[in-house]
N, C-alpha and C positions, 0 to 999 in steps of 0.2 A: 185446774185442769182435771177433768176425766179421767183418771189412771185403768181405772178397764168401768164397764158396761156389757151385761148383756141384758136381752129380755125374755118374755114368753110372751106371744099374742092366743090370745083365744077369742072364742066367737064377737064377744063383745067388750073384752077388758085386755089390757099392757101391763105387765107388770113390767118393770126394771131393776134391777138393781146392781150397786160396784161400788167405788170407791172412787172419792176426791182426795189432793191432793192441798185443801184450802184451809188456813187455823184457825179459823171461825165458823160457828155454826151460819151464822148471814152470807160469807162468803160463800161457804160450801151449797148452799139452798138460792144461791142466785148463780151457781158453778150449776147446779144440776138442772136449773131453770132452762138455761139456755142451751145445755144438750138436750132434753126435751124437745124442747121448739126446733131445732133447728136438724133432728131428726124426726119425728112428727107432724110437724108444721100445724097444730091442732090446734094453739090457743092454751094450752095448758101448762106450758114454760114458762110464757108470757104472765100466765097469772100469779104463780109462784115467786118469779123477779117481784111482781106488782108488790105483793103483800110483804116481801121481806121492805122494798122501797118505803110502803106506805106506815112501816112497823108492826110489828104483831101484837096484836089484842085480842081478848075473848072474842070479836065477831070476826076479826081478821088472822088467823089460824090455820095453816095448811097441816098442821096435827093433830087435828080436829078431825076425828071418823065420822061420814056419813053417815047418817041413818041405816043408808042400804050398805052394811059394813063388805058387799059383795064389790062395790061399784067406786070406792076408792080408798087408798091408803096410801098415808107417809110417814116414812120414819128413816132419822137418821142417827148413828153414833156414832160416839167417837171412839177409835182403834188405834191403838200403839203402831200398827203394820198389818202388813194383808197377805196374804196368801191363795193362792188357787190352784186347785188338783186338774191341771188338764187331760184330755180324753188318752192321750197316751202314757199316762202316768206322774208325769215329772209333774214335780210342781214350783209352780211360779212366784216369785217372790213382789210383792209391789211395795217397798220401803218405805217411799214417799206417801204412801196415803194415810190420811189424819181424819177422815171420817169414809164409814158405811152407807147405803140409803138403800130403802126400799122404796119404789112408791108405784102403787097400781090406780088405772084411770079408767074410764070410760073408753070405748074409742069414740 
């Protein structure tokens, strides 16, 4: 599960990034998969699930930076716990999350 998300949209690119709550890197990349998609609805969740399904290889790789290193990125780590400074100062504790993730797309 998603333990927080947010994003930035700009003219022509999403970035995302928060924290899962999944013990495996596979888990966690097919956890963010489907929040993609299913906020989105682009096709770009769906590929992600795809490629962790299909196994990761040198050609099948969502860690793998475009060319146009403007136009997408992924990465994710793993984190003891998380934390977040919200707008009113306090900050948030999210225990349960066991990885990080950026990842910016196309729109």
């Amino acid at each position: 599960m998603i333990i927080f998300a947010e994003s930035c949209e700009r003219p022509n690119t999403i970035t995302v990034d928060g924290y899962t709550d999944k013990k495996t890197i596979r888990g966690a990349v097919k956890d963010i998969g489907r929040f993609i998609e299913k906020v989105y609805h682009n096709g770009e969740g769906e590929h992600l699930i795809k490629m962790v399904n299909e196994g990761i290889s040198e050609t099948n790789n969502p860690f793998i930076k475009a060319v146009d290193a403007d136009s997408y990125f992924f990465d994710i780590e793993e984190v003891p716990c998380a934390t977040r400074c919200g707008q009113d100062g306090n900050v948030n504790d999210y225990a349960d999350a066991n990885y990080y993730f950026c990842i910016r797309f196309v729109k």
